[in-house]
C-alpha positions as a Markdown table, in Angstrom:
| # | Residue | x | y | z |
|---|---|---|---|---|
| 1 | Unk | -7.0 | -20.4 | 46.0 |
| 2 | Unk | -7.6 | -18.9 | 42.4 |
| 3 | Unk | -8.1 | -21.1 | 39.9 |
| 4 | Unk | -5.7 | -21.8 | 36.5 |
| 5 | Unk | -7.7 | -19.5 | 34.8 |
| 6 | Unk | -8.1 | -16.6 | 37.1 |
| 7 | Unk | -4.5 | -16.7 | 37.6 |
| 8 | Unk | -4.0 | -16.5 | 34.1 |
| 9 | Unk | -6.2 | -13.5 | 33.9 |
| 10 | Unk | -4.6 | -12.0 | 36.7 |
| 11 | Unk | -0.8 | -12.6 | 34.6 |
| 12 | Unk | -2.1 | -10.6 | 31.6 |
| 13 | Unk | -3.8 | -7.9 | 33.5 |
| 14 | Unk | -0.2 | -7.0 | 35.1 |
| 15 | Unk | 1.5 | -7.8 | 31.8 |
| 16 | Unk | -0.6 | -5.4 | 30.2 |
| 17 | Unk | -0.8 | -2.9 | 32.8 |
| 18 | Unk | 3.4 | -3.2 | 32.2 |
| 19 | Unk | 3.1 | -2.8 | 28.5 |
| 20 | Unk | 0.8 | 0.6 | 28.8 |
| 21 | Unk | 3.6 | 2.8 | 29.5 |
| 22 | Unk | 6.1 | 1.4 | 27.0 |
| 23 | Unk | 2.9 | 1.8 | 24.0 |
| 24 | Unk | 2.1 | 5.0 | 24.9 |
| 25 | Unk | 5.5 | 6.2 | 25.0 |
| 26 | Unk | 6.2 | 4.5 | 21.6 |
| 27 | Unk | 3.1 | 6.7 | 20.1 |
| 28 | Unk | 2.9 | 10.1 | 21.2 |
| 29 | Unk | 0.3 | 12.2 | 20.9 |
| 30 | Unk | 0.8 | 14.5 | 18.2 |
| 31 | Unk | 0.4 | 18.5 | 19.3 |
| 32 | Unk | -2.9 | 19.8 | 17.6 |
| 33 | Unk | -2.7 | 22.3 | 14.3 |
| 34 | Unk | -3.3 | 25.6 | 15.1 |
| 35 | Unk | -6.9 | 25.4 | 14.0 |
| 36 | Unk | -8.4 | 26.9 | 16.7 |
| 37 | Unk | -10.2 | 22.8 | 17.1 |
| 38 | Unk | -8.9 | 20.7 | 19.4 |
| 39 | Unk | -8.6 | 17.8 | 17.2 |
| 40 | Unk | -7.8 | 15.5 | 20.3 |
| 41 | Unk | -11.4 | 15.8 | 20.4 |
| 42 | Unk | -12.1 | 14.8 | 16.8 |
| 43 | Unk | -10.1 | 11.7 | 15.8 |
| 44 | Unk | -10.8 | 8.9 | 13.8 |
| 45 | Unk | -10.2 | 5.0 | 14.4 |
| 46 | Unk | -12.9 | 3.9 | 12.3 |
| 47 | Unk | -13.8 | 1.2 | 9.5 |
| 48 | Unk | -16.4 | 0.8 | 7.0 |
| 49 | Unk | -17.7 | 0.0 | 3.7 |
| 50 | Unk | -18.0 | 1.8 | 0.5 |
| 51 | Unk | -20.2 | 0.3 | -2.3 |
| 52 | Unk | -19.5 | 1.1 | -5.9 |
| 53 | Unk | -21.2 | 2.5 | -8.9 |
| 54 | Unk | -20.9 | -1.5 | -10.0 |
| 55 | Unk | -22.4 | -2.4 | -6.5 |
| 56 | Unk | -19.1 | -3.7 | -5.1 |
| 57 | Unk | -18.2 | -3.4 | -1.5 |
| 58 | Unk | -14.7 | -2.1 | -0.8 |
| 59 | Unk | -13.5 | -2.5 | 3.3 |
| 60 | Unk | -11.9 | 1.0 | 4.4 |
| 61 | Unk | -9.6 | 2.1 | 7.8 |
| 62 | Unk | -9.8 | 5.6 | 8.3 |
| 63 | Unk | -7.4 | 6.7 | 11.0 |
| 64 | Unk | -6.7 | 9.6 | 12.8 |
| 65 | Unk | -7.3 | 13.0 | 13.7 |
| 66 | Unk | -10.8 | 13.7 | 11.2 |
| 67 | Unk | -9.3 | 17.3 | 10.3 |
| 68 | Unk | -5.9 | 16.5 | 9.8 |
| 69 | Unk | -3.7 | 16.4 | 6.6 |
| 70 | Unk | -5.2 | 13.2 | 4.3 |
| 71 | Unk | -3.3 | 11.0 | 3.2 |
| 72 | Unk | -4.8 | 8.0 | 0.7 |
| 73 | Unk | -2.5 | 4.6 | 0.5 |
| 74 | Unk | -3.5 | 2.1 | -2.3 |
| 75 | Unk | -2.0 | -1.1 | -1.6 |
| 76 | Unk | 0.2 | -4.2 | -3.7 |
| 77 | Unk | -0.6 | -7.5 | -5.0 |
| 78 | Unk | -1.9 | -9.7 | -3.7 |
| 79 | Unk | -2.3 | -7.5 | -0.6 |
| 80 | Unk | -4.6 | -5.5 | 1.9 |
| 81 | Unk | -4.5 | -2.5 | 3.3 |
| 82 | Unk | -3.1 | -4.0 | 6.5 |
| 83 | Unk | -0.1 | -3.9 | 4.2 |
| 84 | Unk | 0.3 | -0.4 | 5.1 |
| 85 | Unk | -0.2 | 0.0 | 8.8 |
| 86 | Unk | 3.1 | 0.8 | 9.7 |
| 87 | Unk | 2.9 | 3.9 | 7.8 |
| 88 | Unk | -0.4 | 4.4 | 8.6 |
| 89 | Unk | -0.1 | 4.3 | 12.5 |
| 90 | Unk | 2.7 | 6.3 | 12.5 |
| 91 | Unk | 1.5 | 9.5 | 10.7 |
| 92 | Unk | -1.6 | 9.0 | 12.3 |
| 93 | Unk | 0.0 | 9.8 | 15.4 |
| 94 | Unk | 1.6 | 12.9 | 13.5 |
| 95 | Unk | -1.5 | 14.1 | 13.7 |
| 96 | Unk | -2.4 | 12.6 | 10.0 |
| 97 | Unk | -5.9 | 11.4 | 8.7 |
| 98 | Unk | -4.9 | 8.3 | 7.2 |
| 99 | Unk | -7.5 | 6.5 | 4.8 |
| 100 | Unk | -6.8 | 3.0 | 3.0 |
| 101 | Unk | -9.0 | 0.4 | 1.6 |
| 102 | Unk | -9.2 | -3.2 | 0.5 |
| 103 | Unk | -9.0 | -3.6 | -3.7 |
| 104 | Unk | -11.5 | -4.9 | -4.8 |
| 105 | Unk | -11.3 | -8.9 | -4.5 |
| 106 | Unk | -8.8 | -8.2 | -1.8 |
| 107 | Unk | -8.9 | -8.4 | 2.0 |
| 108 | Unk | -12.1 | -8.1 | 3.4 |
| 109 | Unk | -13.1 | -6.3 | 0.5 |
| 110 | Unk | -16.2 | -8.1 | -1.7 |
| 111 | Unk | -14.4 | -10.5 | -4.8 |
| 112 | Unk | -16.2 | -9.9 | -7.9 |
| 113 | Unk | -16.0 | -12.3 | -11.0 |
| 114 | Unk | -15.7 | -8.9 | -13.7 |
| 115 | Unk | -13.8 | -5.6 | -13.5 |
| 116 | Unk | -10.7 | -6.9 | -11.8 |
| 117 | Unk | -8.4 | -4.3 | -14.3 |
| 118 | Unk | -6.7 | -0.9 | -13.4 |
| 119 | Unk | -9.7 | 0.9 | -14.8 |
| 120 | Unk | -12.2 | -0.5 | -12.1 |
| 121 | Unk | -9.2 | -0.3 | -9.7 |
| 122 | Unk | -9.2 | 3.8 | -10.3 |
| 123 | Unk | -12.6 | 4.1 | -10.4 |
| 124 | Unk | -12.7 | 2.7 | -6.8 |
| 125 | Unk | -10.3 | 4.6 | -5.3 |
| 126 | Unk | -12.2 | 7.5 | -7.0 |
| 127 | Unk | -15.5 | 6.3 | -4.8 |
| 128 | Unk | -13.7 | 6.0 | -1.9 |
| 129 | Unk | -12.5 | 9.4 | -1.9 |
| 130 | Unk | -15.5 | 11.1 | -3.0 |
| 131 | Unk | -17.6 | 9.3 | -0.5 |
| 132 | Unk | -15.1 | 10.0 | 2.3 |
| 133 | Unk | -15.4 | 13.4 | 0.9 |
| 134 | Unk | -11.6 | 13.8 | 1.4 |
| 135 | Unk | -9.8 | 16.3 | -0.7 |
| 136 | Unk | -6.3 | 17.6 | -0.7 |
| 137 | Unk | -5.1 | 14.5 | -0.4 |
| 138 | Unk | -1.5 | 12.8 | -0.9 |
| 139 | Unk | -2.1 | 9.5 | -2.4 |
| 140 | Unk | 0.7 | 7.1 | -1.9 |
| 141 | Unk | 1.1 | 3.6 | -3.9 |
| 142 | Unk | 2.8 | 0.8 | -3.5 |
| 143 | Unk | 3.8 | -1.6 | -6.1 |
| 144 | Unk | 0.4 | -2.3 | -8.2 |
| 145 | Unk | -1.5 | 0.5 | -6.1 |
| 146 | Unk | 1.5 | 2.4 | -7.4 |
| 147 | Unk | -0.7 | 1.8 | -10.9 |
| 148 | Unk | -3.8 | 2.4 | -9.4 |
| 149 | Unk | -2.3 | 6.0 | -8.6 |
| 150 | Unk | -1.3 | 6.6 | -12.1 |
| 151 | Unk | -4.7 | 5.5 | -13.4 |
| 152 | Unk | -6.7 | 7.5 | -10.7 |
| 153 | Unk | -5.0 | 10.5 | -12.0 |
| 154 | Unk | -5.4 | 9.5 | -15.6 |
| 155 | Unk | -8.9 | 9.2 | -15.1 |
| 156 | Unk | -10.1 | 11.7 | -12.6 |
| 157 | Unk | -7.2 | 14.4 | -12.6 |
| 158 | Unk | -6.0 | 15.7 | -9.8 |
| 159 | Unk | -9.4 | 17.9 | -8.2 |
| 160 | Unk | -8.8 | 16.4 | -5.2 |
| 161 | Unk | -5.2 | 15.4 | -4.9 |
| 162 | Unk | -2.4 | 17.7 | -3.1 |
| 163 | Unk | 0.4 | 15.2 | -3.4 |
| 164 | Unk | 1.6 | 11.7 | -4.8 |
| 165 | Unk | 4.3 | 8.9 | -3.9 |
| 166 | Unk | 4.7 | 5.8 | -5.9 |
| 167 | Unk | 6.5 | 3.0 | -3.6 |
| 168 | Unk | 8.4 | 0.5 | -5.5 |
| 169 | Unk | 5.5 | 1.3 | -7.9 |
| 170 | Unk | 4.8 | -0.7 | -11.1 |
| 171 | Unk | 4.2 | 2.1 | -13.5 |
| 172 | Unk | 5.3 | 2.5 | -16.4 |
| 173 | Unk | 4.6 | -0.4 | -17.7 |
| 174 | Unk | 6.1 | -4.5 | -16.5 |
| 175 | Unk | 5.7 | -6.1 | -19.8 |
| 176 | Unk | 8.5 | -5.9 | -22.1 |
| 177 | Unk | 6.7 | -5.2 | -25.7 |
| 178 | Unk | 8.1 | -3.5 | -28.7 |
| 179 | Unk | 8.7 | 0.0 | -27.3 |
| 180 | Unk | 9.2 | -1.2 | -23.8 |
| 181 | Unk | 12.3 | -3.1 | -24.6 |
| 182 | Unk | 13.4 | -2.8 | -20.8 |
| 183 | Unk | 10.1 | -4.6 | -19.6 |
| 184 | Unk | 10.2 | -8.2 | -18.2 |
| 185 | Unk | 8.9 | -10.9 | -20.9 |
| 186 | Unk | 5.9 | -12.2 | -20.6 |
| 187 | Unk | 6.6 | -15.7 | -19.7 |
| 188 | Unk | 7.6 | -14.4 | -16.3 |
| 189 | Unk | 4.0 | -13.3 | -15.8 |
| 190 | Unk | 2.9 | -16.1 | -17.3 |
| 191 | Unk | 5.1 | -18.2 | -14.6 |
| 192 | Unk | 3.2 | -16.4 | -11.9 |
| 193 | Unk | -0.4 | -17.5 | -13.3 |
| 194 | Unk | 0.8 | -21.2 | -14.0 |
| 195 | Unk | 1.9 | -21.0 | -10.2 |
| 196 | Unk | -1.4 | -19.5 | -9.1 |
| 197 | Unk | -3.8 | -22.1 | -10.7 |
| 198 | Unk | -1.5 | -24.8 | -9.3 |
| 199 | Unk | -1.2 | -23.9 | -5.9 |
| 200 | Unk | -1.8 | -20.1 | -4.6 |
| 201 | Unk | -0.7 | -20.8 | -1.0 |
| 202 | Unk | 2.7 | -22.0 | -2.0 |
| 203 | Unk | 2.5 | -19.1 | -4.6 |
| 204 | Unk | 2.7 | -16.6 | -1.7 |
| 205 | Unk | 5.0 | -18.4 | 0.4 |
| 206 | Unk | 7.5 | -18.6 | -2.3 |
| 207 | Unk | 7.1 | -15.5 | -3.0 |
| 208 | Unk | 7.6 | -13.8 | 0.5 |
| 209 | Unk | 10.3 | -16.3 | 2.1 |
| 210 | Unk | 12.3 | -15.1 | -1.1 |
| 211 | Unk | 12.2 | -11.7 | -3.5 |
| 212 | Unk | 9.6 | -10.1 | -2.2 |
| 213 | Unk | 11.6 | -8.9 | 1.2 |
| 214 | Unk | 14.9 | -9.9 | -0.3 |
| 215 | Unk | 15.2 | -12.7 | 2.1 |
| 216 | Unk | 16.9 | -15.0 | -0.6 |
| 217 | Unk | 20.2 | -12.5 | -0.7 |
| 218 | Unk | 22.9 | -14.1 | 1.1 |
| 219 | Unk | 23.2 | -13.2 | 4.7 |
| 220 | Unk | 19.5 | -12.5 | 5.3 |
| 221 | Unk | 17.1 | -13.3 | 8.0 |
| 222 | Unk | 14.2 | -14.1 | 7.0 |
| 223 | Unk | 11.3 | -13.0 | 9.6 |
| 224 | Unk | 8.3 | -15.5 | 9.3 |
| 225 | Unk | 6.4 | -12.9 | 10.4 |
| 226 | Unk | 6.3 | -10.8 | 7.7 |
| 227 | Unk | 6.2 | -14.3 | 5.7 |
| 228 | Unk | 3.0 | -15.1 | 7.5 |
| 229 | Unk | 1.4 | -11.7 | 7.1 |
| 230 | Unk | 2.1 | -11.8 | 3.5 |
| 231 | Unk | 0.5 | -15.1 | 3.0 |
| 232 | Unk | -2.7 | -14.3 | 5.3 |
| 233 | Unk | -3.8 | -11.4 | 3.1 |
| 234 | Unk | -3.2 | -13.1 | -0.5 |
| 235 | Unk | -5.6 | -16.3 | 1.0 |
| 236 | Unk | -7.7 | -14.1 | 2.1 |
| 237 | Unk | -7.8 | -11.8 | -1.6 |
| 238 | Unk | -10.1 | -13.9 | -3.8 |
| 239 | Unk | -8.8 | -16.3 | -6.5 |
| 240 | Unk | -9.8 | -15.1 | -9.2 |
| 241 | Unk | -9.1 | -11.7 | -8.6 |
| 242 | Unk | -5.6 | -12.2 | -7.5 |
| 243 | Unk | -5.6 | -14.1 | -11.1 |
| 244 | Unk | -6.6 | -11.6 | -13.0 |
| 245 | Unk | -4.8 | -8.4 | -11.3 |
| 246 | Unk | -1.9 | -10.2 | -12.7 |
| 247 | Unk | -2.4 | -9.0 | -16.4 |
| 248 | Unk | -4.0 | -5.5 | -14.2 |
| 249 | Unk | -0.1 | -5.1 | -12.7 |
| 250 | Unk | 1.8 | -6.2 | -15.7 |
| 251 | Unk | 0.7 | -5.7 | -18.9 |
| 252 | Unk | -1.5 | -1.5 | -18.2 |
| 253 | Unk | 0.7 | 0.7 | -19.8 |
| 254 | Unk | 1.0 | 4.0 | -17.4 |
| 255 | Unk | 2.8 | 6.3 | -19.7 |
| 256 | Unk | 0.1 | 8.4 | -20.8 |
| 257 | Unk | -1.4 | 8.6 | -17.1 |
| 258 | Unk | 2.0 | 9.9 | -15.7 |
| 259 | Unk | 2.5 | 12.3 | -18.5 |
| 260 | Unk | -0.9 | 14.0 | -16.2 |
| 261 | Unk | 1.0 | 14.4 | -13.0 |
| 262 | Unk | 0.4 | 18.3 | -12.2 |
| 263 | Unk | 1.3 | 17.5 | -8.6 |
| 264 | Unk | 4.7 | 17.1 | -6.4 |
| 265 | Unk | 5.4 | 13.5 | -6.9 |
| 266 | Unk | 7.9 | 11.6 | -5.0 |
| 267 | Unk | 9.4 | 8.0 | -6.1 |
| 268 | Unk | 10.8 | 5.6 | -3.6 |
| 269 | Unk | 12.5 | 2.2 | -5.1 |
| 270 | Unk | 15.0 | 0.0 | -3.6 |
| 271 | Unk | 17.9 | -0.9 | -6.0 |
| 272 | Unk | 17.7 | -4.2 | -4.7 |
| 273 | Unk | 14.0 | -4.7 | -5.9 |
| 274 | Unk | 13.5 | -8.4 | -7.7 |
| 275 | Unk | 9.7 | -7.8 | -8.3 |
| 276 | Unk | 9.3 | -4.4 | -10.0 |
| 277 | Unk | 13.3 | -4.0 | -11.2 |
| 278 | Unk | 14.1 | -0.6 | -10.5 |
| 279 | Unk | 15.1 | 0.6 | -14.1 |
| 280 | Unk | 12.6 | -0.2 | -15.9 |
| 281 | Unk | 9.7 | 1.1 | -13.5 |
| 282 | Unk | 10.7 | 4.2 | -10.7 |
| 283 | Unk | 13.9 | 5.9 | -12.9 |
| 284 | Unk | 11.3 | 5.4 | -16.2 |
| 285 | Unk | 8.6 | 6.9 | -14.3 |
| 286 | Unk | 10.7 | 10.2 | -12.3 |
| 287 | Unk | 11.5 | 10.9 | -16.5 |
| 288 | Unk | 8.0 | 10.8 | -16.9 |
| 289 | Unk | 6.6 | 12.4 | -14.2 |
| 290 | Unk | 6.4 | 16.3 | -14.3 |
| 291 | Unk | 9.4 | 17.3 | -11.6 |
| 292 | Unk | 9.4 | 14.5 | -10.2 |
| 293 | Unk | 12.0 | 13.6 | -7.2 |
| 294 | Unk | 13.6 | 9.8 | -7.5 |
| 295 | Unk | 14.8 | 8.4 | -3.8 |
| 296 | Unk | 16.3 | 5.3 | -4.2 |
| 297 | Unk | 17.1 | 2.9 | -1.1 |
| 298 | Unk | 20.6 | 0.9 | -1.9 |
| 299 | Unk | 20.3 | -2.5 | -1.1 |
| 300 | Unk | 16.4 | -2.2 | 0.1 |
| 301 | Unk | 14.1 | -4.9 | -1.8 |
| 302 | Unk | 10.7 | -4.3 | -3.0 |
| 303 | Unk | 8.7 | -4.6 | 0.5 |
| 304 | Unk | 10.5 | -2.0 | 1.5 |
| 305 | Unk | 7.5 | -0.8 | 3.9 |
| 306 | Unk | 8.5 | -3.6 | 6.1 |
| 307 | Unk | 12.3 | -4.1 | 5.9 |
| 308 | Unk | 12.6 | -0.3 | 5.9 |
| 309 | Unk | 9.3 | 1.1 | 8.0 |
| 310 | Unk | 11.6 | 3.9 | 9.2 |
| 311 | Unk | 13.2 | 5.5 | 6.5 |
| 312 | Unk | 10.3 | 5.0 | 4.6 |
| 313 | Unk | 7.7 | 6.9 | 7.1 |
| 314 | Unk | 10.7 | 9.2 | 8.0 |
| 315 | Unk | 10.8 | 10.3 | 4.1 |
| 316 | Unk | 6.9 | 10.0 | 3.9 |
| 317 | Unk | 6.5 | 12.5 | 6.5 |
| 318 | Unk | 9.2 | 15.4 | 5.6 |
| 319 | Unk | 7.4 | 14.7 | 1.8 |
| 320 | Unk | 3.8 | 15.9 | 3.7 |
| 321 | Unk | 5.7 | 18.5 | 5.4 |
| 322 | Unk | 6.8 | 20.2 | 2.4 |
């Protein structure tokens, strides 16, 4: 007679051995460039670190087939880059090398006191790239990495960039000021620190059971899922950090960097966004932005890379077709 737990063993091995076909199915292998390299034979499911000129360690997935079209995803507040994997998995298995990494202060990333601004947050992603010696790269951001996008091309031009997309990005600039009359006032960011030094975890959960995937509209089901993943990766960011990326996210102004895009940009925004309002941030920025194409999802809120996974990596991947 077997035991509770070898029968238990024995119920997962023919649970799993069931679930095989349906995952592989789900994921098909994607047909290899005609390169002349079987890149079947040279894909990546790797992680690592990357220390910066500042000695900070940043966490990095890099996915994929190793010669494959790159594509670079910087993620939101007060995110990882697990935030991403939906997008990730699937063009990896278009045959995409997909690279992301934890902000600094972020995710398994390492959570230093100083340099927690858009300037450090550029210079990062510029180490990551360079030391991944990736080039031709689309760079993708969502909601503050959306800034970190702008500033990376501000600062380091566009030597090693094919293509950009700014998700329900932050840029131009949050903060309503003088000459940015359509910005949100400051007390609103303001709010959001108050909230943070009181109590961070409740912070989150606020934030995701209600705007932040539009599960406060009426009619909506909220999935405590993605309101579990959401909290998960802001405990796990560090506190300070998450404090001060608040000023990084609201109050950079990105005009100047966008004014540099030489690049085919595409911007994605739901009209339905209560984080980053649409007007003031992804129809500013397509004005901005050199040629710049505007998508806009009706109804779709500002995680839109959960609540709409398909049409986003549907519209990400005829974007990288192009």
């Amino acid at each position: 007679m077997s035991t509770p737990s070898s029968s238990i063993r024995h119920g997962l091995a023919i649970a799993l051995a069931a679930l095989l076909p349906i995952a592989t199915n789900a994921w098909p292998a994607a047909a290899a460039p005609k390169t002349g390299v079987d890149t079947t034979k040279h894909s990546v499911a790797s992680s690592g670190y990357v220390t910066t000129r500042d000695g900070v360690q940043l966490y990095y997935k890099d996915w994929g087939p190793r010669n494959g079209q790159v594509v670079v995803f910087s993620h939101g507040w007060p995110l990882s880059s697990d935030s991403w994997e939906s997008q990730m998995l699937f063009l990896a298995s278009k045959g995409y090398r997909v690279v992301a990494h934890d902000r600094r202060g972020h995710g398994r990333s390492a959570q230093p006191w100083d340099g927690n601004d858009m300037d450090h947050y550029a210079d990062d992603l510029a180490q990551v790239i360079e030391t991944l010696g990736l080039r031709d790269a689309t760079l993708v951001g969502f909601s503050t990495g959306g800034g970190e996008v702008a500033r990376y091309i501000g600062r380091h031009g566009t030597g090693r960039v094919k293509k950009a997309v700014l998700v329900a990005a932050v840029p131009p600039l949050m903060l309503k000021t003088a000459d940015n009359p359509g910005g949100l006032p400051i007390e609103v960011f303001d709010g959001i620190r108050k909230a943070s030094i009181e109590n961070r975890s409740q912070l989150y959960l606020d934030i995701a059971s209600g705007p932040f995937f539009g599960f406060n509209r009426p009619g909506a089901k909220p999935s405590q899922g993605l309101i579990q993943a959401f909290w998960v990766q802001g405990m796990q960011a560090g506190h300070k950090n998450t404090y001060d990326s608040i000023a990084a996210f609201s109050a950079t102004d990105f005009r100047e960097d966008l004014k540099k895009f030489d690049v085919p940009t595409l911007v994605i925004h739901g009209d339905d966004d209560q984080i980053v309002p649409i007007d003031a941030a992804a129809k500013a920025s397509a004005q901005l932005i050199r040629n710049a194409r505007l998508i806009v999802y009706p109804g779709a809120p500002h995680g839109l890379a959960d609540t709409h996974k398909d049409r986003l990596n549907q519209d990400l991947l005829d974007f990288l077709k192009q």
